[in-house]
C-alpha positions in Angstrom: -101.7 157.8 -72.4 -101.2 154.1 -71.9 -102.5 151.7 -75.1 -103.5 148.3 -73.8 -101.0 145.8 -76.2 -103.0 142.8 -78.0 -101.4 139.8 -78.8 -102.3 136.8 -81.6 -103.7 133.9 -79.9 -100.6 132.2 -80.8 -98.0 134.3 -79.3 -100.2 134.4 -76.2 -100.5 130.2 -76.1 -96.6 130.1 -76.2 -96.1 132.7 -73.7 -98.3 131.2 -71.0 -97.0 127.3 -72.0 -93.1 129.2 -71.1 -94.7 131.0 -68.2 -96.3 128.1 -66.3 -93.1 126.1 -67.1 -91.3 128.6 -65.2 -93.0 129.1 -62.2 -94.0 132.6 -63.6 -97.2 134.8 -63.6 -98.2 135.5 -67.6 -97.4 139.3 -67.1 -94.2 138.8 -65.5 -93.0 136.3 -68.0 -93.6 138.6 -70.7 -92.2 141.3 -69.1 -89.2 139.3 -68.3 -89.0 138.5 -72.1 -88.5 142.2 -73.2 -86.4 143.0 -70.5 -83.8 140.1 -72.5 -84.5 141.4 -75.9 -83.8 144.9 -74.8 -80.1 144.3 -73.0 -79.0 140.7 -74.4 -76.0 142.0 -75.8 -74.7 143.7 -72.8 -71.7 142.5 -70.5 -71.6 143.8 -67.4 -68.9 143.6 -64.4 -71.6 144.0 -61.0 -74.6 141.7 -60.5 -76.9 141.6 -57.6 -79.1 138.9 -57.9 -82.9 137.8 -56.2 -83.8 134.6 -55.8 -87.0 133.8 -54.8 -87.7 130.6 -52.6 -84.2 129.0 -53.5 -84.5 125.8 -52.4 -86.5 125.0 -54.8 -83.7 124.8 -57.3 -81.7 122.6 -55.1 -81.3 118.4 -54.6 -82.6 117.4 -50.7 -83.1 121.1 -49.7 -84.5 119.3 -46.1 -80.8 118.6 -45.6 -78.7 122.0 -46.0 -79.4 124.4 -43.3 -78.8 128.4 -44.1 -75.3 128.3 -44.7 -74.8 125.9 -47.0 -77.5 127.1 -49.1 -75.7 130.6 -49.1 -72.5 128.6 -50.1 -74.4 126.2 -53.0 -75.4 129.8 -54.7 -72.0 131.5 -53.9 -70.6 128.4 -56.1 -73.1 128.8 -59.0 -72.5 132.6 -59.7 -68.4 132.8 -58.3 -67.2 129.6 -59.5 -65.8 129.1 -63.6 -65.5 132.7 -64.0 -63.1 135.3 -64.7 -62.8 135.9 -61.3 -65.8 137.3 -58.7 -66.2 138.9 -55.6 -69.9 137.3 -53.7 -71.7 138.2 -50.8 -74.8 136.3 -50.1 -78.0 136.6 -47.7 -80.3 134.5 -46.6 -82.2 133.9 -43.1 -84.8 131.9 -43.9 -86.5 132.6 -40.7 -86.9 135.5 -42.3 -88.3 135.0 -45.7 -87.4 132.1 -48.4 -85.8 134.9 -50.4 -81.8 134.9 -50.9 -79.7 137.9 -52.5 -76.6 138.0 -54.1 -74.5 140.9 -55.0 -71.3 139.6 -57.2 -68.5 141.9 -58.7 -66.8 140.2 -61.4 -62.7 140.8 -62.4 -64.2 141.8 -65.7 -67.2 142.7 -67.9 -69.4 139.3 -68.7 -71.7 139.2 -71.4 -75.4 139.1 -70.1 -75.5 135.2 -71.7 -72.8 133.8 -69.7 -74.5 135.1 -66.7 -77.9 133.7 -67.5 -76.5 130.4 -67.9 -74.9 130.1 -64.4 -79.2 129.3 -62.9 -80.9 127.6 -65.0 -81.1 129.0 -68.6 -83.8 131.1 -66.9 -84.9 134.2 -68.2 -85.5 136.4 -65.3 -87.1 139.8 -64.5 -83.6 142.5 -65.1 -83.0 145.9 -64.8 -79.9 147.8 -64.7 -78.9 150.7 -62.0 -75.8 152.8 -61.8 -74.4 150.0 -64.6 -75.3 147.2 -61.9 -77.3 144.2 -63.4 -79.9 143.3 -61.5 -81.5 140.1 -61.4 -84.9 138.6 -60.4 -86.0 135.4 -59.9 -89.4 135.7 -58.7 -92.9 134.3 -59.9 -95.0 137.6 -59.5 -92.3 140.7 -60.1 -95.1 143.5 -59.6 -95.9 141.4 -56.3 -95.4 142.0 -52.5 -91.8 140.2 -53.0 -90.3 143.2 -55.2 -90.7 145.1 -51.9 -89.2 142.8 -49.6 -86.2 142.6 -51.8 -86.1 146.5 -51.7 -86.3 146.7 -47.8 -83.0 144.0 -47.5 -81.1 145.9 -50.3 -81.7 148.9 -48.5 -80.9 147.1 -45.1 -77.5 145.6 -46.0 -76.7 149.1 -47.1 -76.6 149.9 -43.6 -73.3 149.5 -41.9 -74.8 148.8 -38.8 -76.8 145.9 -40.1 -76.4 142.5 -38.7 -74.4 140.2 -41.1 -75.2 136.7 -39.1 -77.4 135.8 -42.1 -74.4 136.4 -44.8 -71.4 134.8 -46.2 -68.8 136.1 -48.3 -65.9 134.8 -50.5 -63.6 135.4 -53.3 -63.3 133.1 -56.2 -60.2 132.8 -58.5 -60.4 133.3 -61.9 -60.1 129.9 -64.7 -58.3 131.8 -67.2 -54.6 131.6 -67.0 -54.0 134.6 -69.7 -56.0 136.7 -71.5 -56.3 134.6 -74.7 -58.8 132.5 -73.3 -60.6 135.0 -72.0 -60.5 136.2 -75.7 -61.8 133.0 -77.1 -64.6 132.7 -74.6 -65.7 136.0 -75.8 -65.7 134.7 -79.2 -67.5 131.5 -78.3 -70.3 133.1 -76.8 -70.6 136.5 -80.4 -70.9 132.5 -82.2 -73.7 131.6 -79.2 -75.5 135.1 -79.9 -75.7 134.5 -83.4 -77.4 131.2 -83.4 -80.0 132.4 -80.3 -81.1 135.6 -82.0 -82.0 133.1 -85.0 -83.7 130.6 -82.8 -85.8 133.7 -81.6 -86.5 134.7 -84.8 -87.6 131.4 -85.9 -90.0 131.3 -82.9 -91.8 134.1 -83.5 -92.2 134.0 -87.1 -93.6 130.0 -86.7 -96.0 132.0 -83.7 -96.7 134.7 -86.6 -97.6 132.2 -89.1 -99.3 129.8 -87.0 -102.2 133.4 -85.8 -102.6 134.1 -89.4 -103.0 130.1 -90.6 -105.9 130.3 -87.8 -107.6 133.3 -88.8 -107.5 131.9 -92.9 -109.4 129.0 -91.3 -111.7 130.9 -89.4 -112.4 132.9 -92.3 -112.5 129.5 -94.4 -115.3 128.1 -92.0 -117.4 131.2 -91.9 -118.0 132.6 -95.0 -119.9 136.0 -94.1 -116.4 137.2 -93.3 -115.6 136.9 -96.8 -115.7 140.9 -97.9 -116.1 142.4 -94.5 
C-alpha cells in the first residue's frame, strides 16, 4: 500500500524555489534529490548520460550545427579525466535530446561526475553497475520513453550511426599518485557537502516549526488541542 509523503511548508518552498531554478517539475526535482542522497558516495567506471534539449546549456547554440554540439559534450564528460571512452548521439531532426554513453579508465566518484554539467542534480539510476544520467524537466514524462527507444536503437548493430561521434580521451594523470590525491580531495569535498545538506534541512526544519509556534501564537484556541 502506497502512503502519500507530507512535507513542512518549508521544505516544500525550498524544493520548488531549487526546482524552478532548474528547469524541473516539483516531483522530479524531488525525486532527483533522493536519488543523490541514496548513491552520493558511489564511484562508478560506465556512464550513459540524457540530456534533454542541450543547447540550452550552450553559448550561440544558432551557430553549431549537429556535430559540434556532439563534440562540445564529448569534451565536458571525456576531457580532465582519468581517461574515457565517449560515444555521443544527437540528430536533432529527430528530437532536441542527446545521449552519451562514457567508459572511464577507472572508477569516478559520483561528485566528480556531477560537476563536469553544471553542478546539476539530475534524475540517476544505476543498471548492471552503469550510472545512468538524466537531465530532463519532467522524468515520468513522454521523454523517459524516447530515451528508451534510442538506447534500445543504438543497441542494434544494424543501426545507422550518421547521427554519432566517438573519441577517446587521454587521461591527466601522469602516475597514480595524483589520482590518489584527487581521491582524497574530493572524501575532503564529501565531508563539507554532507554538512552543507545537513545545515539545509535542519534551517528548513526549524524555519516549519518557528511557523507553526506563530500560528499557534496568533490563534489561541489551538492552545490545548
Amino acid at each position: 500500500m502506497s502512503r502519500k509523503i507530507e512535507l513542512p511548508d518549508a521544505y516544500v518552498q525550498v524544493m520548488e524555489q531549487y526546482a524552478d531554478a532548474n528547469h524541473q517539475t516539483f516531483e522530479t526535482a524531488f525525486a532527483n534529490l533522493f536519488d543523490f542522497i541514496q548513491i552520493k558516495d558511489e564511484s562508478f567506471q560506465r556512464v550513459q548520460i540524457a540530456i534533454e534539449d542541450p543547447k540550452q546549456y550552450l553559448t550561440d547554440p544558432e551557430d553549431l550545427n549537429a556535430p559540434a554540439v556532439r563534440q562540445m559534450f564529448m569534451d565536458i564528460f571525456g576531457e580532465d579525466t582519468v581517461g574515457a571512452t565517449v560515444r555521443c548521439y544527437y540528430d536533432e531532426d529527430r528530437a532536441e535530446l542527446l545521449l552519451l554513453d562514457v567508459e572511464y579508465d577507472s572508477e569516478i566518484p559520483l561528485w566528480n561526475i556531477l560537476e563536469m554539467f553544471h553542478n546539476k542534480i539530475p534524475g540517476m539510476d544505476i543498471v548492471d553497475d552503469v550510472l545512468r544520467l538524466h537531465y530532463v524537466t519532467d522524468g515520468y514524462g513522454e521523454i523517459m520513453e524516447l530515451i528508451k527507444e534510442i538506447r534500445a536503437e543504438l543497441l542494434d548493430p544494424e543501426h545507422d550511426d550518421s547521427h554519432e561521434t566517438a573519441g577517446y580521451y587521454e587521461s591527466i594523470f601522469d602516475d597514480p599518485e595524483q589520482e590518489d590525491m584527487l581521491e582524497d580531495a574530493m572524501e575532503d569535498m564529501d565531508e563539507d557537502i554532507d554538512k552543507g545538506l545537513d545545515k539545509c534541512m535542519n534551517q528548513a526544519a526549524d524555519d516549519s516549526a518557528n511557523e507553526a509556534a506563530e500560528a499557534e501564537d496568533e490563534d489561541p484556541d489551538l492552545e490545548g488541542e
